[in-house]
Every structure is written in C-alpha cells, then in structure tokens.
C-alpha positions as CSV (number, residue, x, y, z in Angstrom):
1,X,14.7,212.4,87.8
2,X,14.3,208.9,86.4
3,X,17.5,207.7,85.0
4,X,17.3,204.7,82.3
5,X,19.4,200.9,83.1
6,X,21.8,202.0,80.2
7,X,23.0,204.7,82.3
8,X,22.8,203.2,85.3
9,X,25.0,200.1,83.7
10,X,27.5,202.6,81.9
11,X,27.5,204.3,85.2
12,X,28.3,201.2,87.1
13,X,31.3,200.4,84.4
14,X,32.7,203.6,84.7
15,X,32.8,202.8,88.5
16,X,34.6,200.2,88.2
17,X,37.4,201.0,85.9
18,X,38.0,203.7,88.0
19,X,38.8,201.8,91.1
20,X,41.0,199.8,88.5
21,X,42.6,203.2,87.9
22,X,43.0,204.2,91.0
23,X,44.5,200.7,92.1
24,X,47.0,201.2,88.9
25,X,47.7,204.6,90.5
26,X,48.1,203.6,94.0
27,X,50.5,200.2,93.2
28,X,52.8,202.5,91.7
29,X,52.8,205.2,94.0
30,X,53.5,202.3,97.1
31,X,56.4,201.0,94.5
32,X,54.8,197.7,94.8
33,X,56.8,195.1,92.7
34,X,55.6,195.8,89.0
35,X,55.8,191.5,88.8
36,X,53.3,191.5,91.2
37,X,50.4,189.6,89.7
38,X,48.1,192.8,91.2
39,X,50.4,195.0,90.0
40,X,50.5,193.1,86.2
41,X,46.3,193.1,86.5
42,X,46.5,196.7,86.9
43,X,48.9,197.7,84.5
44,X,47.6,195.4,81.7
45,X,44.0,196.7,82.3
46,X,45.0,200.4,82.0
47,X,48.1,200.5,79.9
48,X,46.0,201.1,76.6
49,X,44.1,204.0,77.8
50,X,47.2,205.8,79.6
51,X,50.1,205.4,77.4
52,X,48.9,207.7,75.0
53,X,48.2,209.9,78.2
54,X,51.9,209.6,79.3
55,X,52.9,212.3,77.0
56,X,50.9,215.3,78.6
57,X,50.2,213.8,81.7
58,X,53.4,212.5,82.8
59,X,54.7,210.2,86.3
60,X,55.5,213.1,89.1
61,X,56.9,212.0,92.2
62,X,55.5,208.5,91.7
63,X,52.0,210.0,90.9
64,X,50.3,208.7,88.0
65,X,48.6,211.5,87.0
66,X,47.7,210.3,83.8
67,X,45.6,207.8,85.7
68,X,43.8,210.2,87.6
69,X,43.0,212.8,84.7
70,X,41.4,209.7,83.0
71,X,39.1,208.9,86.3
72,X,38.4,212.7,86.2
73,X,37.5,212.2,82.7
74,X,35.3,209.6,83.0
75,X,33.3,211.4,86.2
76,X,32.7,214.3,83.1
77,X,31.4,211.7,81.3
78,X,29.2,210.4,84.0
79,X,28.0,214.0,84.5
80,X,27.4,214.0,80.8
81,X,25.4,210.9,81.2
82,X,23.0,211.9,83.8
83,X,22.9,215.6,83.4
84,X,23.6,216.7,80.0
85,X,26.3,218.8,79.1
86,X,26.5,221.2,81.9
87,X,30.4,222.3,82.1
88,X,30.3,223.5,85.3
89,X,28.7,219.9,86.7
90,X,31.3,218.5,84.3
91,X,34.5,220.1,86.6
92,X,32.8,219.3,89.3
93,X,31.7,215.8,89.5
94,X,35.3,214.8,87.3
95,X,37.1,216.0,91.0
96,X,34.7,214.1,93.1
97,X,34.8,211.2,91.0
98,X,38.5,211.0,91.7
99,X,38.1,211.3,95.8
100,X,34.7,209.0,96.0
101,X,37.3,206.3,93.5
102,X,40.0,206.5,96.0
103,X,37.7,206.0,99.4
104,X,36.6,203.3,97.5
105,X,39.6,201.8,96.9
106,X,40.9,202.3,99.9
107,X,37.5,200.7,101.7
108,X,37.8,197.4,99.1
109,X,41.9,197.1,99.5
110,X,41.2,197.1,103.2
111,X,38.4,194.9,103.5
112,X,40.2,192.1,101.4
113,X,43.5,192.5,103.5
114,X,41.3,192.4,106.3
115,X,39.5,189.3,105.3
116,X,42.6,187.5,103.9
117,X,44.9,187.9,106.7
118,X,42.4,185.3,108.6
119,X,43.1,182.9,105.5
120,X,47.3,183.9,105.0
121,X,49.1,180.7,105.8
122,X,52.5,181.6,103.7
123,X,53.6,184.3,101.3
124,X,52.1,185.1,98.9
125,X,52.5,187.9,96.5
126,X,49.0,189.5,96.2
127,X,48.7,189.7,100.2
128,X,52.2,191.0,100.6
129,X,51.0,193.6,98.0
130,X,47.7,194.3,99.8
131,X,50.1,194.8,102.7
132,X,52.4,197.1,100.9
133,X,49.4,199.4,100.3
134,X,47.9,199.5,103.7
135,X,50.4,199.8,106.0
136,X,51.1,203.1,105.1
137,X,47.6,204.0,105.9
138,X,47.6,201.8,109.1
139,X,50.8,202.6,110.9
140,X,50.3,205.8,112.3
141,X,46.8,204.9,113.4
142,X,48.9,201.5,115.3
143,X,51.4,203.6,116.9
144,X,48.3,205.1,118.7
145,X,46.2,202.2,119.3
146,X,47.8,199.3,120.1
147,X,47.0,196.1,118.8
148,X,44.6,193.5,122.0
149,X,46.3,190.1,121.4
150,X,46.0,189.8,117.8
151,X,42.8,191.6,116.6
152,X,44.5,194.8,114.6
153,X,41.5,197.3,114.9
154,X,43.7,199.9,112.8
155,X,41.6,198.9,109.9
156,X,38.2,199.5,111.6
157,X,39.3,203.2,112.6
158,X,40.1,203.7,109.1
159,X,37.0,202.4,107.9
160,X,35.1,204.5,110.1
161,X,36.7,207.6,108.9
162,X,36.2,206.9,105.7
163,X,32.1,205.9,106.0
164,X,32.6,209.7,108.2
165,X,33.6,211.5,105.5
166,X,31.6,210.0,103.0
167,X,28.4,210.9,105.5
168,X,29.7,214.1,105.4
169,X,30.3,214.7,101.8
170,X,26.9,212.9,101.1
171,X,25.3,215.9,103.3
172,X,27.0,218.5,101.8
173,X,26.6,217.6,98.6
174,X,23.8,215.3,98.2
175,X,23.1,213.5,94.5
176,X,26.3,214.7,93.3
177,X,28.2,212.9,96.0
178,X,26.3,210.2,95.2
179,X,26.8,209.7,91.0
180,X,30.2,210.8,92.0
181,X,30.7,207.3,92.4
C-alpha cells in the first residue's frame, strides 16, 4: 500500500506533537518547576488543546491524562489517515501511539541529556530539567552498574532496552508498530 506525502507529512506532524504531549505530560508528572523554560514550551504549546480536555479528563496523581487521551486521539486519527475508518484499528493504534510517543520521548530526552552533559559548564535550567526527568529512569539502573571514572553508561542500558522493546513490538506487530509512531 502506497501512502501519499500529505499523509506521510500529517503523519509526521502528528508525531511530533505527540512527543510535545508527552513531554507536557512527563514535566508535570517529574514536578519539574512549571518556570522552567521546557516546562513553559510545553505548556504553551499544549494548553489550547487540553484545557478544554481538563474537564473530563482531569490531573490524577500527577498524571495528565488529558494529555495522553489527546495523543491516543491523534494515533485514531493516524489510523484514520492510513487505513480508513476501521474502529477496531482505531483503539488499537490510539494505545500504541501513546507507548511508541513515550519510548520516543524518553530516547530524545536521553540523548540530549546525554549530549549536553559534555557541554554543562553551570546551571542552567533546561539541563537541570532534563536531569529532573532522567534520573528517575537512571538511578536504579546506577545503583547496579556503577559509574568507570566519569562515563555514566546508565543511559546506554536504557537505550538499549528501549531499541529491545521496540524490536520486539516491531515483530509482533509489524506496520502497526510502525505508523504507531
């Protein structure tokens, strides 16, 4: 099946606000500083969308899950955009949507800590956010392996588990884990 560049390029846009999404999501669940200028990029790109949301999908324990229901939205959309209007596709691809978004994110906020922590020579307020979202994720990975000098490999371990389950996922279930994100 042959899909055209417009739904390649709405594809690719939907991608994208999703990781935005996600990142809005994940900020607030880490109770990074809402000043942050992340944090303000993140709220001012999603506020429109999930205000109105707020009312029947509301904040639970630090969960945006108004947030989510919109990325889960938007993978209906893609399925709408590639496959027609199969409901069934619909349910599923909205759910993977929201775990290929969040690998994602979680790949691009770890590869830009990564990369910036060569480059941190003082505080500043987007790396200490960076670092308020991973360290959660790398801690109980450095409590097990140590750090050798100063090269952290935490980040690589998470990395790989991530590209493992995505292998995985993409075996099992082939092009929809695929337009999934």
């Amino acid at each position: 099946m042959e899909l055209s560049q417009t739904a390649l390029f709405v594809g690719s846009i939907i991608n994208f606000y999703a990781l935005v999404l996600v990142l809005r999501a994940w900020l607030q669940f880490a109770r990074v500083d809402y000043y942050n200028p992340l944090s303000q990029f993140a709220v001012k790109a999603t506020e429109p969308i999930l205000k109105p949301l707020r009312k029947f999908a509301p904040v639970i324990k630090n969960v945006d899950t108004s947030a989510l229901f919109v990325i889960f939205l938007l993978g209906a959309l893609k399925s709408v955009l590639y496959f027609g209007l199969a409901i069934d596709v619909m349910l599923i691809l909205g759910v993977l949507s929201i775990l290929k978004a969040i690998g994602v994110a979680i790949f691009y906020v770890l590869f830009i800590s990564a990369i910036s922590s060569w480059f941190n020579q003082g505080h500043n307020p987007i790396f200490y956010a960076l670092y308020q979202l991973t360290d959660p994720l790398l801690r109980p990975i450095r409590k097990i392996l140590p750090t050798l000098g100063v090269i952290d490999f935490s980040p690589m371990v998470v990395v790989f588990i991530l590209l493992f389950i995505n292998n995985l996922l993409t075996d099992l279930l082939q092009g929809l884990w695929v337009i999934a994100g």
